[in-house]
Structure formats: structure tokens, C-alpha cells
C-alpha positions, 0 to 999 in steps of 0.5 A: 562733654565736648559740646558743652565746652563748645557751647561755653568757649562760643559765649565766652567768645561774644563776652568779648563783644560786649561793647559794641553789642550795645550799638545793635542793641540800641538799634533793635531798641529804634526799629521796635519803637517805629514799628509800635509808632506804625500800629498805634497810628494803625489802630487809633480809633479802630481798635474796637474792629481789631482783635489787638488794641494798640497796647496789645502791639505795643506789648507784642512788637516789644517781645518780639524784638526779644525773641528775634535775638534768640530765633531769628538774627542767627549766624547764616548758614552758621558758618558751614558754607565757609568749611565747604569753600575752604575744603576744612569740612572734609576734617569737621566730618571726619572728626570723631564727633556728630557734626550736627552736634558740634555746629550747632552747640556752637550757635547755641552758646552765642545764643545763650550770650544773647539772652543776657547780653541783647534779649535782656537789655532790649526788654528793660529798654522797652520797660521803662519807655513804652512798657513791656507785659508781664505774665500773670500766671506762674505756669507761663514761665514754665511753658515761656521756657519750653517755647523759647527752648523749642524757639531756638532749635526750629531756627538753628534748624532752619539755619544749619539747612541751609548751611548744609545746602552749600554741600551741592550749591557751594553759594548760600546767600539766596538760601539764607535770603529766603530763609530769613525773609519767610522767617520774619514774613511768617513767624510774625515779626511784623505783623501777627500771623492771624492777621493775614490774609487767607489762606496764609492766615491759615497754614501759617500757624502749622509751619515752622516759621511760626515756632520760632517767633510766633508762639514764644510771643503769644505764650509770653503774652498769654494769648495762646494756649500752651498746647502749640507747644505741641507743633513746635515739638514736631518740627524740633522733631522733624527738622534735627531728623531730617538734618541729621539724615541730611548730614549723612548724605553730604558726607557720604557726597564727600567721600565719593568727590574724595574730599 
């Protein structure tokens, strides 16, 4: 199937940056440790009135830091908006393929790449310096999959919008700003979205945001049950039907411009 060569040529294409991952990876490493420093001095000798001790965040910073590679640090716009400047859009969505299917296999095997290749690496990083948790139930595996799975489609989703978006706007930076900005502000990558202030801490939970960071973390560290599964499938849901729609109306713009 054209889309799963599309996926394997983009991992095999990021193989080729290995090396130089290693950097980023270090890097992701540092910023975890001086975000777990800010919350072990946060909750020294108060962890007794917070609902996390500071081994809680210890754990919760270290999978997040995983996470991120595979829902939040995603190619901007993933590189539609550089078809639309160039005019080599017009071919994409001429093809006799699905667009949508075609961009976003691509993003999703240098995802794929960053589960061996950043995720992995990250988390043994963290397993032998401050320690990482390990689940304790067999069934979180299972419901650890899903999550991350639905984890991934949310945020190249989130991100094949604002691709898009360069159709009518042709400039996406502003987009993709505030799409990572409420991506790490309210998926939870700093702080844990119950923590926040109401009425934040209240609908957060319910945006898409959280299905991409959020839930992967707190089913990994068993603190959730695995029924929020169930939101991150309605935005799966959702957003590909709304990109797909979406898809459709930037081709039928195209036809009418002549392009």
C-alpha cells in the first residue's frame, strides 16, 4: 500500500540522522532534569498538601519528556504550507491519492522513528539517573498502546490543521505558535492539568490538548482510569473528519483559483 511505503521511506529517511538525534536527545534529557529540579524544590516539605510528591513529578516529567517526541515536537504544519508557496500542491492534490493519507503517513513514520531512535533512548536516560516507573499491571500496556496510538493521530491532527490553514493564510508561523503553545500549555507538559486554576482545570481535560500528552502520561503512570481513552477517540474522531472535510474545501479553492 502506497502509504505504508510512504511511512517506511520517511523512517528510513531520519535513520540517516541518527547521529546528530543524539544532541536533541541529550538536550530533551537536560530540560527534564531542571524541570524535575523546579518541582522537587516546589514540593519539598509540602508534599503532605499536594496530591503528587516530588517522586510523583519525578516520574510524570520523565514520561513526558517521552511523550513529547511522539505528540508534541511534530514537523509544523507538516510541511504543507511550503507546497502552497511553491504551487507543488496543486500536484499533491491532484494525485490519484487521499492527501490527507499521504501527508500524514509521512509524519507518522518520522514518528515512528522517534520511538526507537528519541522516546526510547530518553526514557533509559532517565532509568538510570533519577528513575523512571514502571507499570504495574499488565493491562496498562495494553491501554499504554491505544493511548499513545490516539496520542499521535490528535497531534498530527492539531498539526495537518494548521498546515492546511496556509491554503487561505499562505503564513502559518502564528498558527503553529499558538498550536504548540496551548499544545505544551494544556496538554500538561509542565504542569498536570489538574493542577490549574479553574476554570482551566476544568475543561481542559475535555480538549484535545490533554489527548495528546495528558492521558499517554497518567495511563503510563496508572493514575487515571483508562476510560479517558474514550475522549481521546472522539477527537481522533473528530479532527480527521473535520481534516478530511476540510480537505476538500482547499481543493475545491484550488480548482476555482485555477491552481
Amino acid at each position: 500500500m502506497v502509504y505504508w511505503i510512504l511511512l517506511q521511506k520517511s523512517f528510513m529517511r531520519n535513520m540517516q540522522y541518527k547521529v546528530a538525534h543524539l544532541i536533541n536527545n541529550a538536550a530533551s534529557a537536560i530540560f527534564g532534569f531542571v524541570f524535575i529540579a523546579i518541582w522537587v524544590g516546589v514540593l519539598q516539605g509540602k508534599e503532605n498538601e499536594s496530591p503528587y510528591s516530588a517522586l510523583d513529578m519525578t516520574f510524570y516529567i520523565a514520561a513526558v519528556q517521552c511523550i513529547l517526541w511522539l505528540s508534541g515536537f511534530l514537523t509544523a504544519g507538516l510541511n504543507i504550507q511550503n507546497g502552497v508557496r511553491n504551487g507543488a500542491i496543486s500536484l499533491e492534490l491532484a494525485r490519484p491519492t487521499n492527501f490527507f493519507l499521504y501527508v500524514t503517513s509521512q509524519e507518522a513514520g518520522r514518528l515512528l522513528y522517534n520511538l526507537f531512535f528519541r522516546s526510547l533512548p530518553i526514557g533509559l536516560a532517565f532509568s538510570l539517573t533519577v528513575g523512571f516507573y514502571v507499570p504495574q499491571y499488565i493491562p496498562t500496556y495494553f491501554f499504554l498502546c491505544i493511548s499513545i496510538l490516539f496520542a499521535m493521530i490528535i497531534s498530527i491532527n492539531l498539526h495537518y490543521l494548521v498546515g492546511l490553514s496556509a491554503c487561505w493564510t499562505t503564513e502559518i508561523n502564528w498558527a503553529h505558535f499558538v498550536n504548540f503553545t496551548l499544545l505544551v500549555g494544556l496538554g500538561g507538559q509542565l504542569v498536570p492539568i489538574d493542577l490549574l486554576p479553574a476554570p482551566l482545570s476544568t475543561i481542559t481535560p475535555y480538549l484535545p490538548f490533554a489527548g495528546a500528552i495528558y492521558y499517554p502520561v497518567m495511563i503510563f503512570l496508572e493514575k487515571v482510569s483508562s476510560e479517558v481513552i474514550l475522549i481521546q477517540l472522539i477527537w481522533v474522531v473528530v479532527l480527521t473528519s473535520f481534516n478530511l472535510w476540510l480537505t476538500e474545501k482547499a481543493r475545491h479553492k484550488l480548482e476555482i483559483q485555477g491552481g
